[in-house]
DSSP file (Angstrom, degrees, kcal/mol; ACC not computed):
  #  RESIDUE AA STRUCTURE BP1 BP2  ACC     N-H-->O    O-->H-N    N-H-->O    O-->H-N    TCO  KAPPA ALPHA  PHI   PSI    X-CA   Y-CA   Z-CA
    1    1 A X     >        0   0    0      0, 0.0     4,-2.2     0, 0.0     5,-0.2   0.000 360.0 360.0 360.0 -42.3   23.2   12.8   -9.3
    2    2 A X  T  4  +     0   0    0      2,-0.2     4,-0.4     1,-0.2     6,-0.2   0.936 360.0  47.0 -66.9 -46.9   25.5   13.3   -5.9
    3    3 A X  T >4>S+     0   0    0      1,-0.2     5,-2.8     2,-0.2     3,-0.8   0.954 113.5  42.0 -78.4 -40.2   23.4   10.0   -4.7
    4    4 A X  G >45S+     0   0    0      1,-0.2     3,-2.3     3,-0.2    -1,-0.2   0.984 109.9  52.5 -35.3 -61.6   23.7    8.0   -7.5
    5    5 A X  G 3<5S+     0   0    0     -4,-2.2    -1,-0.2     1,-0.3    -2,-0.2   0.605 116.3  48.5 -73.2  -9.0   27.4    8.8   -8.1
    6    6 A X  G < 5S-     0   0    0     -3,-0.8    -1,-0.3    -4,-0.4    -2,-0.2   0.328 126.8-100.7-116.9   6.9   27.6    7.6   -3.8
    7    7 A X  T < 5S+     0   0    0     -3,-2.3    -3,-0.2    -5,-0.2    -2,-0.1   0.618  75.0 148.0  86.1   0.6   25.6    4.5   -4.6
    8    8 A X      < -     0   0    0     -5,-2.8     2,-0.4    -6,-0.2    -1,-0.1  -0.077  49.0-131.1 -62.5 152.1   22.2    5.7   -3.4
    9    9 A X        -     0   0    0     -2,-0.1     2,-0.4     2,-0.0    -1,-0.1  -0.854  23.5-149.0-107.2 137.9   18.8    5.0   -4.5
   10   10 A X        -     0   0    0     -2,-0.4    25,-1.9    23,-0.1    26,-1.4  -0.974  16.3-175.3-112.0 125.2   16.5    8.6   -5.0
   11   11 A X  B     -a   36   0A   0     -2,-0.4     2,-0.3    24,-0.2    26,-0.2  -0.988  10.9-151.3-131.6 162.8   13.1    8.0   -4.4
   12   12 A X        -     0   0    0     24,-0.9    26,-0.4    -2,-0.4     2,-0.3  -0.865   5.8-165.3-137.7 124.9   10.3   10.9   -5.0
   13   13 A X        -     0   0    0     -2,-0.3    26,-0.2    24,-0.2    24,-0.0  -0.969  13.7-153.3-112.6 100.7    7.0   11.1   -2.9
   14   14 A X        -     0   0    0     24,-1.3    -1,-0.1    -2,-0.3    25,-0.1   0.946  23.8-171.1 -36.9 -64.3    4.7   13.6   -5.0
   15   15 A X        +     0   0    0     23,-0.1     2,-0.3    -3,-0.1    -1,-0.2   0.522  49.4  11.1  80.1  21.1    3.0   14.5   -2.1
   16   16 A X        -     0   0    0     24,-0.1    24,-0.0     2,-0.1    -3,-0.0  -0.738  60.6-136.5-175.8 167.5   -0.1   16.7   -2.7
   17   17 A X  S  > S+     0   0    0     -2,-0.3     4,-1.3     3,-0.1     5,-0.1   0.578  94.9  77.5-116.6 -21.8   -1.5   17.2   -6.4
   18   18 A X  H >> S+     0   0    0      2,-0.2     4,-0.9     1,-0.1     3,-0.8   0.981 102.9  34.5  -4.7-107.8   -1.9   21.3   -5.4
   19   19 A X  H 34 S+     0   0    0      1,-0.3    -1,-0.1     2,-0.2    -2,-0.1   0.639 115.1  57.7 -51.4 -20.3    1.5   22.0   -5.8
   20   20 A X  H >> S+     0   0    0      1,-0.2     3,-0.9     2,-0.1     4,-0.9   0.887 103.8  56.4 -82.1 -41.0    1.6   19.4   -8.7
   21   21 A X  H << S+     0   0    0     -4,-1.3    -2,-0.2    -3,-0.8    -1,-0.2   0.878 109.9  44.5 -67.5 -45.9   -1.1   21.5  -10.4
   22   22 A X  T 3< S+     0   0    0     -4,-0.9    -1,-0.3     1,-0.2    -2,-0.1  -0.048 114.9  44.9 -91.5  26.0    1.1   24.8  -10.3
   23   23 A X  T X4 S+     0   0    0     -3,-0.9     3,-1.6    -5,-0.1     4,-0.3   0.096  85.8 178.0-131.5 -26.9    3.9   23.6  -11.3
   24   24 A X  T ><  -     0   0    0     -4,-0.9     3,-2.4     1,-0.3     4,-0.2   0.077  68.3  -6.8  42.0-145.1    2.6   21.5  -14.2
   25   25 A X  T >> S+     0   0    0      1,-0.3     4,-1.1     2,-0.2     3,-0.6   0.737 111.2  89.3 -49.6 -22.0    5.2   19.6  -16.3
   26   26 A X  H X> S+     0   0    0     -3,-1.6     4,-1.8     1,-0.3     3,-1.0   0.927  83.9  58.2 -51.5 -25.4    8.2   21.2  -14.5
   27   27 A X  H X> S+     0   0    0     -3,-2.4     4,-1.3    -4,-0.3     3,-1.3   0.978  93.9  58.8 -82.5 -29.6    8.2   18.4  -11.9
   28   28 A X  H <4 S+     0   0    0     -3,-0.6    -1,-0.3     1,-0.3    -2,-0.2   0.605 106.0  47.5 -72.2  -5.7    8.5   15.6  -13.8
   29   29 A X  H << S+     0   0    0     -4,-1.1    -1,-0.3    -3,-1.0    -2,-0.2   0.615 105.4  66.5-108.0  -4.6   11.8   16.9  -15.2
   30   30 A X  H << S+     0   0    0     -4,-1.8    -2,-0.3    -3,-1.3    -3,-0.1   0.733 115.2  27.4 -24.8 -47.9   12.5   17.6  -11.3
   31   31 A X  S >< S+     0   0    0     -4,-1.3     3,-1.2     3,-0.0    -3,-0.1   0.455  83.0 151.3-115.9  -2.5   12.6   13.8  -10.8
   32   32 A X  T 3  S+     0   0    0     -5,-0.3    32,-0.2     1,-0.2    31,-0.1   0.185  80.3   9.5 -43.1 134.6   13.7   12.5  -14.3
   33   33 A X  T 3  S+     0   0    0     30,-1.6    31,-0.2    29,-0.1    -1,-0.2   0.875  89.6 161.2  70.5  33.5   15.6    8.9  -13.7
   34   34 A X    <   -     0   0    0     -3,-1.2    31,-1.4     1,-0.2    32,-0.2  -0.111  50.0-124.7 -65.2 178.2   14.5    9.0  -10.1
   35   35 A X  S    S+     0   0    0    -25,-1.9    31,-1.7     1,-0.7     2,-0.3   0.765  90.5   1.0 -92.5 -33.4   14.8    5.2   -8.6
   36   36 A X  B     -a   11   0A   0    -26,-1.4   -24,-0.9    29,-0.2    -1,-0.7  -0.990  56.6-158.0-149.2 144.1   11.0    5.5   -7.7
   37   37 A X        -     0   0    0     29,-0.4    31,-1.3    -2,-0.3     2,-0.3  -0.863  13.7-159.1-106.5 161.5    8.3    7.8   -7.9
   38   38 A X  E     +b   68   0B   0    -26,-0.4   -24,-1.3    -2,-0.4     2,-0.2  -0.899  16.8 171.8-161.8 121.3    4.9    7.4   -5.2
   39   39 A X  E     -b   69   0B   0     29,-1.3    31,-2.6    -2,-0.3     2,-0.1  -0.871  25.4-148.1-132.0 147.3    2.1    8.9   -6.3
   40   40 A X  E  >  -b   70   0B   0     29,-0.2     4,-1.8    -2,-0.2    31,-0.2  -0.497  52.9 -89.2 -88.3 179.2   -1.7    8.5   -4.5
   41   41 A X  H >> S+     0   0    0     29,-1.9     4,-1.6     2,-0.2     3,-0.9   0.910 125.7  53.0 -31.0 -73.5   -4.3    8.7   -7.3
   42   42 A X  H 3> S+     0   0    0      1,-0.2     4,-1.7     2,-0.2     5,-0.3   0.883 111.6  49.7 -66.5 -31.2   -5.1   12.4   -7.6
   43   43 A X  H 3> S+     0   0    0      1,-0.2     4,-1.8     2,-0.2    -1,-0.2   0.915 111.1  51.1 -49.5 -45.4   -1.1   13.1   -8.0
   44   44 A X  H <X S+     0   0    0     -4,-1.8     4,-1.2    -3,-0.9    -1,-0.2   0.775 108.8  51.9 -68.8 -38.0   -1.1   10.4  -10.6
   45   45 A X  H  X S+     0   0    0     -4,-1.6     4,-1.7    -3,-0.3    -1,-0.2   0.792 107.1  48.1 -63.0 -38.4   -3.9   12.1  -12.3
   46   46 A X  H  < S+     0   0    0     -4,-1.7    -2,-0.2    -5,-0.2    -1,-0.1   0.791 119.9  41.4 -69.1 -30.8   -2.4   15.6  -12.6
   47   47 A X  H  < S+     0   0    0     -4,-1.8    -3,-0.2    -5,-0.3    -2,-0.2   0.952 136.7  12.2 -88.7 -68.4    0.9   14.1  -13.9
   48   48 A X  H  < S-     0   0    0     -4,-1.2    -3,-0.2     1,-0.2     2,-0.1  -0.064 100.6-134.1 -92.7  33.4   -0.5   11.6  -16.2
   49   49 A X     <  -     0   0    0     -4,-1.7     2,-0.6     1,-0.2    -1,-0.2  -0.339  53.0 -21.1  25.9 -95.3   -4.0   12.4  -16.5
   50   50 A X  S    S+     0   0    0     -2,-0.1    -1,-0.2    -3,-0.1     2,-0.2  -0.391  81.0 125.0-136.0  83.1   -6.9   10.3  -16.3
   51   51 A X  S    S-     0   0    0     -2,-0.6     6,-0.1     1,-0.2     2,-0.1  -0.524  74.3 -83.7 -99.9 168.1   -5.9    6.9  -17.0
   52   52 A X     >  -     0   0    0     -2,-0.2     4,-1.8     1,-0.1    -1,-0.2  -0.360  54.2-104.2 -83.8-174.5   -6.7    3.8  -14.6
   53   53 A X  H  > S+     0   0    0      1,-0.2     4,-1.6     2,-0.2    -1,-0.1   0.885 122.3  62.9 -72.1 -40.2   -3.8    3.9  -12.1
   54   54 A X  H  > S+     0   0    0      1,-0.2     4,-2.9     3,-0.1    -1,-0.2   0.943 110.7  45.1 -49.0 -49.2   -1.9    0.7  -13.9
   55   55 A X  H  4 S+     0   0    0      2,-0.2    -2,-0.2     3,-0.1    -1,-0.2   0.829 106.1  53.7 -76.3 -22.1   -1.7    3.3  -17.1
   56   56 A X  H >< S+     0   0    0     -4,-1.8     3,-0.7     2,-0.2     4,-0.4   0.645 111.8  56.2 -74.9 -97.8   -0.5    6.5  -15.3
   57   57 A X  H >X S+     0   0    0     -4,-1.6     3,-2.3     1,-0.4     4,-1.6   0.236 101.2  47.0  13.2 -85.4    2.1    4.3  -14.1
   58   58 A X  T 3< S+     0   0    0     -4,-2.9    -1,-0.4     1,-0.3    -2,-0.2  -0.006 111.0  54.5 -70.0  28.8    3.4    3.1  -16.9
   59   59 A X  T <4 S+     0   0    0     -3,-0.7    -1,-0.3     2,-0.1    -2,-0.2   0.184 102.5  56.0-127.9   1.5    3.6    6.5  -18.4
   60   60 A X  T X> S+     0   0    0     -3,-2.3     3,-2.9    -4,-0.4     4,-0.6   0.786  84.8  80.6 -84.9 -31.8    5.4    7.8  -15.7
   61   61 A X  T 3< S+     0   0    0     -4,-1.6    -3,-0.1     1,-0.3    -1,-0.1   0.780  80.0  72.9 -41.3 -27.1    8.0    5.1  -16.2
   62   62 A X  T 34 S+     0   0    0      1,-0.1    -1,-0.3    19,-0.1   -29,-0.1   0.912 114.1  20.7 -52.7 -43.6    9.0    7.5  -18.8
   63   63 A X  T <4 S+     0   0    0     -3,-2.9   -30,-1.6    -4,-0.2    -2,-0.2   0.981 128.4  41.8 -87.7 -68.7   10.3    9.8  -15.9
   64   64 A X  S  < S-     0   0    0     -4,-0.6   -29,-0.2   -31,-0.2    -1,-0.1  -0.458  74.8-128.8 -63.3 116.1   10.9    7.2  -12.7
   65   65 A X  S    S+     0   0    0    -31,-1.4    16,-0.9     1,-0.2     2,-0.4   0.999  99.5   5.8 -33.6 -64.4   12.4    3.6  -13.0
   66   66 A X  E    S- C   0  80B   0    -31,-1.7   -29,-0.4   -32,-0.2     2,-0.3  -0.961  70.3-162.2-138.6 159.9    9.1    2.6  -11.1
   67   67 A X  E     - C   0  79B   0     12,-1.2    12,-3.6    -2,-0.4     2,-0.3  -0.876   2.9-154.6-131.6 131.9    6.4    4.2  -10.1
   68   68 A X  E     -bC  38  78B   0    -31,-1.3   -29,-1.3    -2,-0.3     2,-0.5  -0.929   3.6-158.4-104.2 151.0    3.6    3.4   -7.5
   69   69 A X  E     -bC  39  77B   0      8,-0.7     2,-0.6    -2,-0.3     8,-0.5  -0.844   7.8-156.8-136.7 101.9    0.3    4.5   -7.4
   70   70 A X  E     -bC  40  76B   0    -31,-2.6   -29,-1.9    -2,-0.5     6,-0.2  -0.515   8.2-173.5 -88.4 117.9   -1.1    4.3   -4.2
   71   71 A X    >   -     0   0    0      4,-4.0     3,-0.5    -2,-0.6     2,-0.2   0.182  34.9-126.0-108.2  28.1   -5.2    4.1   -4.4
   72   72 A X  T 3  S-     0   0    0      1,-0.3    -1,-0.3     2,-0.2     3,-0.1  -0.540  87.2  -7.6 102.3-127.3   -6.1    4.4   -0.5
   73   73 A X  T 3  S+     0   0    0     -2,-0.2    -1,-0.3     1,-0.2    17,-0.1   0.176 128.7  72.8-102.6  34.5   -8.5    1.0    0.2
   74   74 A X  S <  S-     0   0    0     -3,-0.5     2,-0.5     1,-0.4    -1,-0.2   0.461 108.1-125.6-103.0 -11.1   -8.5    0.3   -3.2
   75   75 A X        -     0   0    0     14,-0.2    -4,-4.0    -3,-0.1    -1,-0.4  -0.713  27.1 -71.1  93.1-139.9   -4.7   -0.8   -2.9
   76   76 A X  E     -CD  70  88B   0     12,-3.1    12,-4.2    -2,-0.5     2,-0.2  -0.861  29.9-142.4-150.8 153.7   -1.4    0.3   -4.9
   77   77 A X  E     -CD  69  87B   0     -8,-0.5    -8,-0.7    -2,-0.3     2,-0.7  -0.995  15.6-154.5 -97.7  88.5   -0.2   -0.3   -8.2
   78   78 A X  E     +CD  68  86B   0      8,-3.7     8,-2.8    -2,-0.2     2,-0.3  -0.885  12.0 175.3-110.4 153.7    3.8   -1.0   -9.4
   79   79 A X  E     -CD  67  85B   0    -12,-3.6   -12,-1.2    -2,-0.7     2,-0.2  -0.984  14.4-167.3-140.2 153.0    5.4   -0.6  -12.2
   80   80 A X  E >   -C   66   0B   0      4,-1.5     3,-1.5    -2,-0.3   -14,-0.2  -0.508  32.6-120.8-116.8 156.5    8.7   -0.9  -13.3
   81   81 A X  T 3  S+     0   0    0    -16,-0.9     2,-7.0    -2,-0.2    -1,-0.2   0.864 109.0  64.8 -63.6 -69.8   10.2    0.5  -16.7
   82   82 A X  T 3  S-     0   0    0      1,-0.2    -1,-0.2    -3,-0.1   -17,-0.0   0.284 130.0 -84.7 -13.7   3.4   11.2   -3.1  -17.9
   83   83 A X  S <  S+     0   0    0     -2,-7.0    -1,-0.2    -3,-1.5    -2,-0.1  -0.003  81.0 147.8  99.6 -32.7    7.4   -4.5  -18.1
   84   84 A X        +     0   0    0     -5,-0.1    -4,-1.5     1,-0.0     2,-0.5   0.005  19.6 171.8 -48.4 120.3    7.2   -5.3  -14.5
   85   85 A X  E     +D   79   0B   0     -6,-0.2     2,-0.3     2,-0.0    -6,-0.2  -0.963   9.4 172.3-144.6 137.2    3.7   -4.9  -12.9
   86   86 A X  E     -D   78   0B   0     -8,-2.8    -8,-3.7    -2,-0.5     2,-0.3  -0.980  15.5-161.3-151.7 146.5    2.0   -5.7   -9.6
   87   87 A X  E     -D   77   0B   0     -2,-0.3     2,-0.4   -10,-0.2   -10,-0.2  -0.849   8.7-172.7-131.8 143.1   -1.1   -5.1   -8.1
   88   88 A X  E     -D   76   0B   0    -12,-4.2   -12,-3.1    -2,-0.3     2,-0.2  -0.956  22.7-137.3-139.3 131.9   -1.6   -5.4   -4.1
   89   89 A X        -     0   0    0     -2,-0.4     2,-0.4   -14,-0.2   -14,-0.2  -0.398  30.1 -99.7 -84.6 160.2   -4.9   -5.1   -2.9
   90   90 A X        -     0   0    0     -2,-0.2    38,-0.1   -16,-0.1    -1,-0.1  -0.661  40.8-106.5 -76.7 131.1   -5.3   -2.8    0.5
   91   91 A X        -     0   0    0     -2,-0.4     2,-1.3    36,-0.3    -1,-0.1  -0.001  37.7-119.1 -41.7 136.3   -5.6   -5.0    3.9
   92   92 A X        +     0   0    0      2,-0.0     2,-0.3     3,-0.0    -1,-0.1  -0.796  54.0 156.8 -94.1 119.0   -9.8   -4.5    4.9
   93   93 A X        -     0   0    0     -2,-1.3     2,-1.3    38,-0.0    42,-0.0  -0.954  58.6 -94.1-133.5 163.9   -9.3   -2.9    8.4
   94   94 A X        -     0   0    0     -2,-0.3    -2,-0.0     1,-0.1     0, 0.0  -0.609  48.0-130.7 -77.5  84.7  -12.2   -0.6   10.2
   95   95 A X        +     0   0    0     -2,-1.3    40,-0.2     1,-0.2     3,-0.1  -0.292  38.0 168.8 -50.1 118.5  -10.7    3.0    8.9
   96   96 A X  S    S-     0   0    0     38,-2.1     2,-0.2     1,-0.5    -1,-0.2   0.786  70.5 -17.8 -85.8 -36.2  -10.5    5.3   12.3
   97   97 A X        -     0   0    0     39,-0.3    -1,-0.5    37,-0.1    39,-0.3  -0.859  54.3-147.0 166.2 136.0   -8.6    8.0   10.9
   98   98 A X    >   +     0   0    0     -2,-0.2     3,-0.5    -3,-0.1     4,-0.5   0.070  54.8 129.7-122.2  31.8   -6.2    8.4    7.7
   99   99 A X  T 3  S+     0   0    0     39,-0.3    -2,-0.0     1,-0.2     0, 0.0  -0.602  78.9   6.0 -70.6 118.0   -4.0   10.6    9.1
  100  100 A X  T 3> S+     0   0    0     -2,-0.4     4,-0.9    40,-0.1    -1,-0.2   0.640  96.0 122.2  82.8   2.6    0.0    9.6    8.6
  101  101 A X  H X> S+     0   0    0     -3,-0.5     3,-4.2     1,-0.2     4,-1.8   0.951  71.7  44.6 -64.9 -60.8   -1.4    6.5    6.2
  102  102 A X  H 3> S+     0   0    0     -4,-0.5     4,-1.6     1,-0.3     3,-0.3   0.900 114.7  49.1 -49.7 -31.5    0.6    7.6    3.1
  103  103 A X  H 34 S+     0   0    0      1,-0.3    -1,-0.3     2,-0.2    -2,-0.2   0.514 106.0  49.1-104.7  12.8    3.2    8.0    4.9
  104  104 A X  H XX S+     0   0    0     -3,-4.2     4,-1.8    -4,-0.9     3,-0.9   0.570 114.1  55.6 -89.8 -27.3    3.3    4.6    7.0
  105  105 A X  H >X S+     0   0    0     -4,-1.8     2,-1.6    -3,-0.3     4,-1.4   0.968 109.3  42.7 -94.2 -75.2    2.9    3.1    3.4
  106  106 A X  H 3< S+     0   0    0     -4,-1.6    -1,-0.3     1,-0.3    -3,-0.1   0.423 111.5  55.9 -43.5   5.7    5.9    5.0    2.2
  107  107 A X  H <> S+     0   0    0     -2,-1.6     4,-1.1    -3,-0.9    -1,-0.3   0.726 114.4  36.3 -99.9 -60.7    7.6    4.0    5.3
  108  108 A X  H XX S+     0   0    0     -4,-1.8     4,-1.1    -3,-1.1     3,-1.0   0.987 119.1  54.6 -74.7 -60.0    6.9    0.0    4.8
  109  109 A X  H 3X S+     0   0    0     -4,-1.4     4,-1.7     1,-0.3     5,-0.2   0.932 110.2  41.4 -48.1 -55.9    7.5    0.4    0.9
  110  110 A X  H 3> S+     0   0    0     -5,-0.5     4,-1.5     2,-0.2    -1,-0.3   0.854 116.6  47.7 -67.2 -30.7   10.7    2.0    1.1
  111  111 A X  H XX S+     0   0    0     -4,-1.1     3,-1.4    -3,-1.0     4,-0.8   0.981 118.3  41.5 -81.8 -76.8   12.2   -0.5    4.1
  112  112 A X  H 3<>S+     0   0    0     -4,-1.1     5,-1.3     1,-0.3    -2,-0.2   0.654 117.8  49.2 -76.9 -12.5   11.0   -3.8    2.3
  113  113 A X  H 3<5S+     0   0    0     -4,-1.7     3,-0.5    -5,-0.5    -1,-0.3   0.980 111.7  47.9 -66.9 -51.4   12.3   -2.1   -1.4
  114  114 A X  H <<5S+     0   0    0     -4,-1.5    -2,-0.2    -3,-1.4    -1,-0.2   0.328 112.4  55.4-103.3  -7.5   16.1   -1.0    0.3
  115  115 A X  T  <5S-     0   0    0     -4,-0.8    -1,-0.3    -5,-0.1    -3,-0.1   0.266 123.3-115.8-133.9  42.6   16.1   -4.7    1.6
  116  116 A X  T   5 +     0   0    0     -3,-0.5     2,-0.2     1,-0.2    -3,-0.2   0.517  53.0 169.7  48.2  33.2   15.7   -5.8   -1.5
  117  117 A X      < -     0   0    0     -5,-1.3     2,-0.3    -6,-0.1    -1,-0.2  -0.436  45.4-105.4 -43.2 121.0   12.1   -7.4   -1.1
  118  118 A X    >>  -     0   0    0     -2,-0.2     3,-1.5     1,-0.1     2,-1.2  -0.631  42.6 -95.0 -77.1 127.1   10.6   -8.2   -4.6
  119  119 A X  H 3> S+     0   0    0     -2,-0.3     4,-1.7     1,-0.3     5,-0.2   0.373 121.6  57.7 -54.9 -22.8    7.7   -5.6   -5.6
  120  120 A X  H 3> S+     0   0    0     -2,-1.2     4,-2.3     2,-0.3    -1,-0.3   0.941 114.6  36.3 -65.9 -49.0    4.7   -8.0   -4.2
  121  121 A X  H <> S+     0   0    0     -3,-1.5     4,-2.0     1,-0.2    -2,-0.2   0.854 113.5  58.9 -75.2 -18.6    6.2   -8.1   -0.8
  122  122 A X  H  X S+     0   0    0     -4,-0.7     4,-2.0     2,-0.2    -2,-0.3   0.878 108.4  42.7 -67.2 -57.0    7.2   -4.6   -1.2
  123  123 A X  H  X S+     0   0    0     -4,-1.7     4,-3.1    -5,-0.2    -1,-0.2   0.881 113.5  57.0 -68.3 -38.9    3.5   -3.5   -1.8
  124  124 A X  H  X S+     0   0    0     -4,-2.3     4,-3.1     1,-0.2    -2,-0.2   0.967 108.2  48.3 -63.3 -48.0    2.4   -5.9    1.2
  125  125 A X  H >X S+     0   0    0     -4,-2.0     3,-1.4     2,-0.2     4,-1.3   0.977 110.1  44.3 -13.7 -87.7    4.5   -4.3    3.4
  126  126 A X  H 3X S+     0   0    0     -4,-2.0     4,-2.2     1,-0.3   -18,-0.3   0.751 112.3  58.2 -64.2 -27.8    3.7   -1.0    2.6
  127  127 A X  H 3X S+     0   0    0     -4,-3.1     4,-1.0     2,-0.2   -36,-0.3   0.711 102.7  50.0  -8.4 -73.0    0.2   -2.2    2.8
  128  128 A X  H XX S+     0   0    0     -4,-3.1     3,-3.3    -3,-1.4     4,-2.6   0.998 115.4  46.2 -31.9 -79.9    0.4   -3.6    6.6
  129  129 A X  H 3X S+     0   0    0     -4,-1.3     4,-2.7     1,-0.3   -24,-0.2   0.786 111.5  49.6 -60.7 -38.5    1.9   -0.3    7.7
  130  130 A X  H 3X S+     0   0    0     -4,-2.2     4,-0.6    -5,-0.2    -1,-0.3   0.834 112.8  47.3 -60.7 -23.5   -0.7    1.8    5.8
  131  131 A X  H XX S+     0   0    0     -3,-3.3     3,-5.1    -4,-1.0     4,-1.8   0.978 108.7  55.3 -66.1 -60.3   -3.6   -0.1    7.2
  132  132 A X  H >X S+     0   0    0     -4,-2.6     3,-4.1     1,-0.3     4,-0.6   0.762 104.8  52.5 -35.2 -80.4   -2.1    0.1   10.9
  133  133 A X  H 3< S+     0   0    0     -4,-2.7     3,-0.4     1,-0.3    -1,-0.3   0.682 106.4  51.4 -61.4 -20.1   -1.9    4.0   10.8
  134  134 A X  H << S+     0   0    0     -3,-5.1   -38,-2.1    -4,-0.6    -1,-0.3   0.733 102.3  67.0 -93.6  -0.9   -5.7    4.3    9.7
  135  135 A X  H << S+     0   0    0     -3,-4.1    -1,-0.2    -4,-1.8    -2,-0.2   0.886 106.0  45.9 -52.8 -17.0   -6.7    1.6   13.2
  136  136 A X  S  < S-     0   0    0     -4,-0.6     2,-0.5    -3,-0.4   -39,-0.3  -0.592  94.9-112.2-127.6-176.6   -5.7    4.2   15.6
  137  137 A X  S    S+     0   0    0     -2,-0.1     3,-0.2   -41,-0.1     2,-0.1  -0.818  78.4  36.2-104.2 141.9   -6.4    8.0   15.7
  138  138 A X  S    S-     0   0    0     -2,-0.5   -39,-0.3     1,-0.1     3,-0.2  -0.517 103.6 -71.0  97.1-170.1   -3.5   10.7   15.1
  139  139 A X  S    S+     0   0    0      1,-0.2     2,-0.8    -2,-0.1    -1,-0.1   0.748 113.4  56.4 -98.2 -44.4   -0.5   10.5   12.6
  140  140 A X        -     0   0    0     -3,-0.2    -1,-0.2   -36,-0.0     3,-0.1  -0.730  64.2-157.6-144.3 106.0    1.5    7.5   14.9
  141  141 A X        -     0   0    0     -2,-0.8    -8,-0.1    -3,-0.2    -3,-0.0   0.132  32.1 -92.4 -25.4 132.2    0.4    4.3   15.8
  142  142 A X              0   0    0      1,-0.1    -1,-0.2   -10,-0.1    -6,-0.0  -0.416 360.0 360.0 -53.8 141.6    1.7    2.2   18.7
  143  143 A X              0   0    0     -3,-0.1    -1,-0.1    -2,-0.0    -2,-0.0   0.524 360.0 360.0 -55.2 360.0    4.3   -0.2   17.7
């Protein structure tokens, strides 16, 4: 509410489906009217159980404005409450290590969203950056 009311965007990275599991419904009234939620698959499954990725989505819109559903090298999912949906398939690069990917994708998602990049480039983005972090070994990639 303090970031809205300042003009802010909230966005929500479940970030493990563990803690989502022992917590059950309480988080999704944690995040209600968030700007965005990002969820990988198993997150997406614990909240909105086992629907293809497009359909958890859109039943999280119920909590989140939009929702992503990040599926590795299967690509990402958005969706927006309004109907909006886009699918970006994952760049094919030679996986080294998938350490720090979600969180290069949420790195490129969030920069090409906040500079107001329309949800296809907004998934391509976040795309690039998630491939890059699995080329190299460790959590961060050379620029």
């Amino acid at each position: 509410a303090t970031a809205r009311a300042r003009g802010l965007t909230v966005s929500v990275d479940a970030a493990s489906a563990a803690p989502l599991r022992r917590v059950g419904g309480a988080f999704l009234t944690w995040v209600r009217d968030v700007d965005l939620l990002l969820v990988n698959t198993d997150e997406a499954t614990v909240l909105a159980g086992g629907l293809d990725p497009a359909a958890q989505a859109r039943a999280l819109t119920a909590v989140a404005r939009r929702v992503v559903v990040k599926q590795g090298a299967a690509g990402a999912v958005w969706v927006e409450r309004g109907g909006v949906v886009e699918f970006a398939p994952a760049p094919g690069v030679d996986v080294v290590d998938v350490t720090g990917a979600g969180d290069a994708f949420a790195a490129g998602l969030l920069t090409a969203w906040l500079d107001g990049a329309d949800p296809r480039a907004t998934l391509a983005r976040a795309g690039d950056l998630g491939a890059l972090a699995v080329t190299t070994v460790g959590a961060r990639p050379a620029p």
